[in-house]
Phi, psi and omega in degrees: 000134161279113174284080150343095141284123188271153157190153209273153195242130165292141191319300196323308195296160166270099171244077205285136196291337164313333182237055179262158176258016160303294239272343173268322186295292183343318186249029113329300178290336178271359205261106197285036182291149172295166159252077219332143188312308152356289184282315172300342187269350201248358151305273198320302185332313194290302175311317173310307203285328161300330163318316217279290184293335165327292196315306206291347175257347198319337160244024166285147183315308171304340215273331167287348172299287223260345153316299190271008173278338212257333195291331211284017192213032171305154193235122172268016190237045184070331186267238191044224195211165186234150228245140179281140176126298228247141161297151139113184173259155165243172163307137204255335163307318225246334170309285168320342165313291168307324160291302209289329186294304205302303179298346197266322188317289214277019193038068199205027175231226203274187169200160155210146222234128157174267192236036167245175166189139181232146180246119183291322178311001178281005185256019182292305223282344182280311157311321191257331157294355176269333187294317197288317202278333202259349219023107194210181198212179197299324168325304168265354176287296066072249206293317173297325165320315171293311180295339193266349197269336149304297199257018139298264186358237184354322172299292181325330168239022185237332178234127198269101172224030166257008178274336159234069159054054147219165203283153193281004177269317177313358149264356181282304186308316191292323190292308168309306217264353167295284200333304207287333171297315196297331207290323179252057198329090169285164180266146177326302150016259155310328182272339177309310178287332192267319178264351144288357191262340186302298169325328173300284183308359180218021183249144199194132143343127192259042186281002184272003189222017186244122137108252160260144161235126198238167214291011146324345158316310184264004178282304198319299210281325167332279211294001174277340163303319186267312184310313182286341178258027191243293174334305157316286176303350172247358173266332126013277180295006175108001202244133189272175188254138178301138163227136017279150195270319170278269216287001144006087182337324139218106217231195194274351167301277206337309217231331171259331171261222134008320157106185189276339159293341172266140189280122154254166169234127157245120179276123152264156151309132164298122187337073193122341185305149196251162214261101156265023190307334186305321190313336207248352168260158182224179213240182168235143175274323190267126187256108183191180193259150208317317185281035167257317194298357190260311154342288189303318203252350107017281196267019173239309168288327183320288177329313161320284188305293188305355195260324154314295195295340197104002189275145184257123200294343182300338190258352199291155175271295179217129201249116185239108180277112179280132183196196183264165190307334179267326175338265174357315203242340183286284201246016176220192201306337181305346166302318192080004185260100198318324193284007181272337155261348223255094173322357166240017181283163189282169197271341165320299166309314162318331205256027167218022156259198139210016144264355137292329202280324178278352176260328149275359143291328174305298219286327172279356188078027200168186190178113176239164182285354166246322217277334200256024171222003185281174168307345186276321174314316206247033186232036183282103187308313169334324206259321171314315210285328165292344181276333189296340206237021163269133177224143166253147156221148187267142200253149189262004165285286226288346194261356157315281189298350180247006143274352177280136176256047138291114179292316185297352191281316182279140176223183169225044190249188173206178183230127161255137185255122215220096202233146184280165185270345214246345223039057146287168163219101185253120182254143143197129140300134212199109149000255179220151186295165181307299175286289211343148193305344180242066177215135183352317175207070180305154186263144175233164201340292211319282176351305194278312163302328187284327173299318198272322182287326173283019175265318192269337188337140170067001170209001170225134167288128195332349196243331145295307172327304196293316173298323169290322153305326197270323191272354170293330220263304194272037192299326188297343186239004172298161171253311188249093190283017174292340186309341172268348167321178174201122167248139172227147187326143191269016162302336175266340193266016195271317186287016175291126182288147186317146182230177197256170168286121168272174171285355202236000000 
């Protein structure tokens, strides 16, 4: 890996558009290196496991919204993207819309956390709807895949953009639309100009993860998907991008990060070098955002344990979770966020407490993506009166290990204390979650099928599952990647809710 200084250049300075860093991620994308056995099994992996959550949201309301924005542009001349669900083709912007909500809704796919933090996996639906609309094949699906999950991973760990409130999909667009260069091996150029313009087009406030949050959460990073594959078509056509798009007098350093004096280091690969970034990211068993997870499998043993000794959660006084700065200030009390208590907050908001989430994991022992967000779930005075009495504080070892880049080190877990009206104080602590790759029962293919299989239970019929497995595993040698589609019977999309009347 090569390390990049970014830094803002005045219009005036000699800055040749060659070291600009669109123009190095560019030619990341453009570098015709294979792509190692490694990184392709854990593509597939990747592929599986959204799938998996596409099935479990397929009929939640955003996910029937932006389903039916995609239905309203169907395409009919052999090209367009296939729709999760739905038979036939679409428009491939508004496929990937649609694909991407479905993946995003339930927080339940893949993440990488450093000193940024991300789900890489959002960069599938945008890729592979361009892969499907360009007729391309696994192979080149497979390398463009490899490339947009590098250069999130990398972005991610060289510029930092939730300290000043803006949303972490403004490293997605510029990444999507690498991929999507690699997928249709564009000349540098042309992928340069498609990622400043993603990049133009996709920084935003991150107020979509502040306060009440509604599902626009799960909208964002879609429509940062459909902007690179709006973007591709219009630097395709000749058309540039504002430049230099980061280091700018006024670009996005100047005036949305860090300002002009400050430096980032961003690593990319080196020329011939091969895209391992996926390797370094991980998936979820639990659907909630990733610094639960280590928590969720926490608090199901503690809940074990306190339940062997006799103890009654009714007596606890107080539950105080030691963890890291973002753990803390994001998804714990440092937030300040009154809605984070509130039992009528949206389950968006919920799945960004952790301090419901670890007082219904004590209490049930378990965590399901539905059953443990419904509203009766979260309005059990027993379950109020314990949530309430959870608080985070930050430990400056955990926010060590989850800025460390030592794989064996980092971690995203806390140690929780736990005292009784009585003063007992029962403590433990947890790393990393269970599936994480050092974590109790890391996940591997079996793991990601098995995911895909309870997930899809009751909504993709077993005969389509099977099928949709044998064309995942064989993704590198499909010809027609509508084959990664998933149609589902129309008795499961009946139960999708009545939706208002749109414009279109």
């Amino acid at each position: 890996m090569i390390n990049h200084t970014v830094r803002t250049y005045r219009s005036a300075e000699d800055f040749p558009h060659e070291e600009h860093l669109a123009y190095k991620i560019a030619r990341v994308a453009a570098d015709p290196v294979e792509v190692p056995a490694d990184t392709k099994e854990m593509i597939i992996n990747r592929i599986i496991d959204n799938a998996s959550v596409q099935a479990a949201s397929v009929i939640r309301r955003p996910v029937t919204d932006g389903r039916a924005m995609a239905a309203a542009r169907p395409v009919t001349d052999g090209r367009g993207a296939s729709v999760f669900g739905l038979p036939g083709k679409y428009a491939a912007e508004w496929a990937a819309l649609a694909n991407g909500t479905a993946v995003r809704e339930l927080d339940f796919h893949d993440t990488f956390l450093a000193a940024e933090y991300s789900h890489p996996g959002d960069n599938i639906p945008p890729i592979l709807a361009a892969a499907q609309q360009a007729g391309k094949g696994g192979r080149e699906l497979i390398r463009g895949l490899a490339t947009g999950y590098e250069i999130q991973v990398d972005l991610v760990r060289g510029i930092c953009l939730h300290e000043h409130r803006i949303d972490h999909v403004a490293h997605l667009g510029p990444s999507a639309a690498a991929g999507i260069g690699t997928l249709l091996d564009l000349d540098v150029e042309t992928i340069y100009q498609a990622i400043g313009q993603a990049l133009h087009t996709t920084t935003a406030t991150r107020q979509s993860r502040k306060g009440e949050i509604s599902s626009w959460k799960a909208f964002a990073p879609a429509f940062a998907g459909k902007m690179a594959i709006e973007a591709i078509d219009r630097a395709m056509r000749g058309e540039g991008a504002p430049s230099p798009i980061w280091e700018g007098e006024d670009g996005v350093i100047a005036w949305l990060l860090s300002g002009p004096g400050h430096e980032y280091i961003v690593p990319l690969p080196g020329e011939g070098e091969a895209k391992r970034g996926i390797l370094d990211t991980y998936t979820k068993e639990h659907s909630a955002e990733y610094q639960s997870q280590a928590p969720i499998d926490l608090a199901r043993r503690m809940g074990e344990k306190l339940l062997a000794e006799g103890k009654d959660l009714r007596d606890v006084e107080s539950i105080v979770l030691h963890t890291s700065h973002h753990t803390h200030y994001v998804i714990g009390t440092g937030s300040n966020d009154p809605q984070k208590f509130d039992p009528q907050a949206s389950r968006e908001t919920l799945d960004h407490s952790i301090m419901y989430i670890f007082a219904v994991a004590l209490e049930d022992r378990a965590w399901h993506h539905e059953r443990s967000y419904a509203p009766e779930r979260a309005n059990r005075p027993e379950t109020i009166e314990l949530w309430k009495k959870v608080s985070t504080v930050e430990d400056p070892e955990w926010t060590r290990r989850y800025h460390s880049t030592d794989p064996n080190e980092k971690a995203f877990g806390a140690r929780a204390v736990i005292t009784f009206t009585d003063g007992t104080v029962v403590e433990d602590e947890l790393a990393v979650a269970d599936a994480h790759p050092l974590g109790a029962r890391p996940f591997a293919r079996e793991q990601y099928i098995e995911k895909f299989r309870i997930l899809a239970d009751g909504v993709v019929a077993p005969a389509e599952q099977d099928r949709f497995l044998a064309a995942a595993e064989n993704t590198e040698n499909l010809t027609d990647l509508a084959e990664l589609n998933i149609e589902l019977d129309a008795d499961v999309l009946a139960k999708a809710p009545t939706l208002g009347k749109g414009l279109f």
